[in-house]
C-alpha positions as CSV (number, residue, x, y, z in Angstrom):
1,X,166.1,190.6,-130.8
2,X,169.7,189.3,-130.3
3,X,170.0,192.3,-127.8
4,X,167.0,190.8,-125.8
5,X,168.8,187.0,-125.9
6,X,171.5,188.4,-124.5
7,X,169.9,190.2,-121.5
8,X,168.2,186.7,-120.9
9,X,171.3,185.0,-121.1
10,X,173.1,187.2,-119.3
11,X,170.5,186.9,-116.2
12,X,170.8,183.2,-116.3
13,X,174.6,182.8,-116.5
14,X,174.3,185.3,-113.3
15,X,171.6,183.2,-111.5
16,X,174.1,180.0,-111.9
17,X,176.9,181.5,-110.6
18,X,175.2,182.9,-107.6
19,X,173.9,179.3,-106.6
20,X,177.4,177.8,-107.0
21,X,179.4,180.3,-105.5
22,X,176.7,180.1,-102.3
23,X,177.0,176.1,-102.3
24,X,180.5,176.6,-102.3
25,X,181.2,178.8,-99.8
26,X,178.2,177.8,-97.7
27,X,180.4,175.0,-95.9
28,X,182.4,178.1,-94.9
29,X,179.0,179.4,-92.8
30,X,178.8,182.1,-95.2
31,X,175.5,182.9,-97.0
32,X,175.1,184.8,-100.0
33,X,171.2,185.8,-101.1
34,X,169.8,185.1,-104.3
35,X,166.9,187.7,-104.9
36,X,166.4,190.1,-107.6
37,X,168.6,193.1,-106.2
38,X,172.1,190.6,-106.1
39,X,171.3,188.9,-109.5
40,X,171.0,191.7,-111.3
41,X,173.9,193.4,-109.7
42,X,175.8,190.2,-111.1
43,X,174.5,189.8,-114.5
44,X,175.9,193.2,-115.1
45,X,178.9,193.5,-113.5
46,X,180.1,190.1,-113.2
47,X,182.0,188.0,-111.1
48,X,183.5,191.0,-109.0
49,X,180.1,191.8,-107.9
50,X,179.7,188.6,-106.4
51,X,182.9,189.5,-104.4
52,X,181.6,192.8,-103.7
53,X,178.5,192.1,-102.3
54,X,180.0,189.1,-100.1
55,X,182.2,192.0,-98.6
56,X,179.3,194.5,-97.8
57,X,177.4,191.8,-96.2
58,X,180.5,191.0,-94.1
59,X,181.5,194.5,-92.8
60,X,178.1,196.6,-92.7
């Protein structure tokens, strides 16, 4: 059971993240998508992902 609250609070730290780091940088003009695919890349491997991804959208 704790493993499962973990998951779930894992998924939602990651979805709060995403939205803030797109608000912030979405005054820059650059978008970063919320769907399943980038959230769960996030929840499990963290802030780094975020970076990640922003830098495959940007050069592919």
């Amino acid at each position: 059971m704790q493993y499962f609250v973990l998951i779930i609070r894992k998924l939602v730290i990651a979805i709060c993240m995403l939205y803030t780091f797109d608000v912030i940088v979405n005054s820059v003009g650059v978008i970063v998508p919320i769907n399943v695919a980038t959230i769960v890349i996030v929840t499990f491997l963290g802030l780094p992902a975020i970076f990640g991804l922003l830098v495959l959208q940007n050069f592919m």
